[in-house]
Structure formats: structure tokens, C-alpha cells
C-alpha positions in Angstrom: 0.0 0.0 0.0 1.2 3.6 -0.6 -0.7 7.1 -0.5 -0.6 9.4 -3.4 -1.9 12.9 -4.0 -3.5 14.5 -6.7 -3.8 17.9 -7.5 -7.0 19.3 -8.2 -7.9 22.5 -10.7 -8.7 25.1 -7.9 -11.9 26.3 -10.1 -14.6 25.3 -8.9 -16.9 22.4 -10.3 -16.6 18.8 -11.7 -13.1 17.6 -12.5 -11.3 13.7 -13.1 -8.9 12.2 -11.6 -7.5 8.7 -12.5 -6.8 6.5 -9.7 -5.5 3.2 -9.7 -8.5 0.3 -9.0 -9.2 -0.1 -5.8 -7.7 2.9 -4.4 -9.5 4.9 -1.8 -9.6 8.4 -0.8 -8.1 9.6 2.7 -8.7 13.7 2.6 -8.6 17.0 0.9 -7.2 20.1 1.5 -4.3 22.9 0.9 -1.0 22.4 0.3 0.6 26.1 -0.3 -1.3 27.3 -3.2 -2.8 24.1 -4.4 -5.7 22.3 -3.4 -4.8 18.6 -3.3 -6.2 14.9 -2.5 -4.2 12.0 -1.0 -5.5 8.7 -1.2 -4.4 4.9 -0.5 -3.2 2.8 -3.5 -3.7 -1.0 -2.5 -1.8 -2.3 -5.5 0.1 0.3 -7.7 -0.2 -1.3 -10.9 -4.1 -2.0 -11.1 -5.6 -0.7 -13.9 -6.5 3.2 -13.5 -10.5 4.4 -13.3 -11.7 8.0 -13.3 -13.1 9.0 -10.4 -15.1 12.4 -9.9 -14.6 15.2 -7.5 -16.7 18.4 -7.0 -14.6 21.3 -5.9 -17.5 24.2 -4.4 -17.1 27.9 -2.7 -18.9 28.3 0.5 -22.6 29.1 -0.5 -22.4 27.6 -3.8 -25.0 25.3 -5.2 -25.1 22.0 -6.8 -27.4 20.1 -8.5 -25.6 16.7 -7.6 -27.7 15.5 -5.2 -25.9 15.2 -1.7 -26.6 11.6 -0.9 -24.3 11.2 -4.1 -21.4 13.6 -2.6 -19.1 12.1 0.2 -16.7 15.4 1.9 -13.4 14.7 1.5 -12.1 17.8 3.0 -11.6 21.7 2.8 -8.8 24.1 1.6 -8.7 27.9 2.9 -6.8 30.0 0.6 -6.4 34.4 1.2 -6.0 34.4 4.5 -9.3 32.6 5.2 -11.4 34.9 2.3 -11.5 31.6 0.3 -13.0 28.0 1.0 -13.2 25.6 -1.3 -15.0 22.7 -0.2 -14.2 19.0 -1.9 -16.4 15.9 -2.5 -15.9 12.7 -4.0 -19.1 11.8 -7.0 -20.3 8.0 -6.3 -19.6 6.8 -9.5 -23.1 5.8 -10.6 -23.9 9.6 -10.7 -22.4 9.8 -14.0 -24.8 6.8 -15.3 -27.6 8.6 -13.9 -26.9 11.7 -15.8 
């Protein structure tokens, strides 16, 4: 097992990431400038899968139903005048689109 990160596009909205199989995602949150994403990777050279994330601003709205959003974490940017919220997409949301 080893952890990875992944940087995320700090715009907000839906973005991809590809992940190795079975892989599963530990937190979110600032590193510096970036917004990033570790996660555990059981077995390094499984096949790789997209997996969604929703990046959001405080107060924003989404029409991705929440029971479909699991938090992964938070990154404050500006001294605190920027929160970006992040959440993993079950993967059957993109089926149901």
C-alpha cells in the first residue's frame, strides 16, 4: 500500500482524476497554493479508473444530489477569504446523468 496525491484545478466544479482500482480516498485540502487529495493505493499497478470530484465555494450550489457527494475535505486560501470545499461523485452519478 502507498498514498498518493493528486492535484485538483482550484476552479470550482466537476473535474477527473484517475486513480488506480481499488484505491480509496483519505482527505482534501491545501497544500501552499494548491488544493490537493491523498488517497491509498492498494496495489500500484491495477488498472487506473476515473473517479469524480466536486470542488464548491462556500454558499455555492449544486445540482448533484448530496446523498451522491461524500466530503473529503476543505482548503482555505487568502487568509481565510477563500473555502473551497471538496467531495468525491459516487460513481453511478455519471450513469444517472
Amino acid at each position: 500500500m502507498t498514498v498518493w496525491k493528486a492535484v485538483l484545478d482550484i476552479n470550482e466544479g466537476e473535474q477527473t482524476i484517475e486513480m488506480p482500482r481499488g484505491s480509496t480516498f483519505l482527505y482534501a485540502r491545501e497544500q501552499g497554493t494548491k488544493l490537493c487529495v491523498w488517497y491509498k493505493v492498494p496495489h500500484e499497478d491495477a488498472p487506473k479508473q476515473p473517479w469524480q470530484i466536486l470542488v464548491m465555494r462556500t454558499g455555492q450550489e449544486t445540482e448533484i444530489p448530496t446523498a451522491l457527494l461524500t466530503r473529503l475535505g476543505c482548503g482555505i486560501f487568502h487568509d481565510g477569504a477563500l473555502t473551497l470545499h471538496v467531495f468525491s461523485v459516487i460513481p453511478e452519478y455519471r450513469s444517472l446523468r
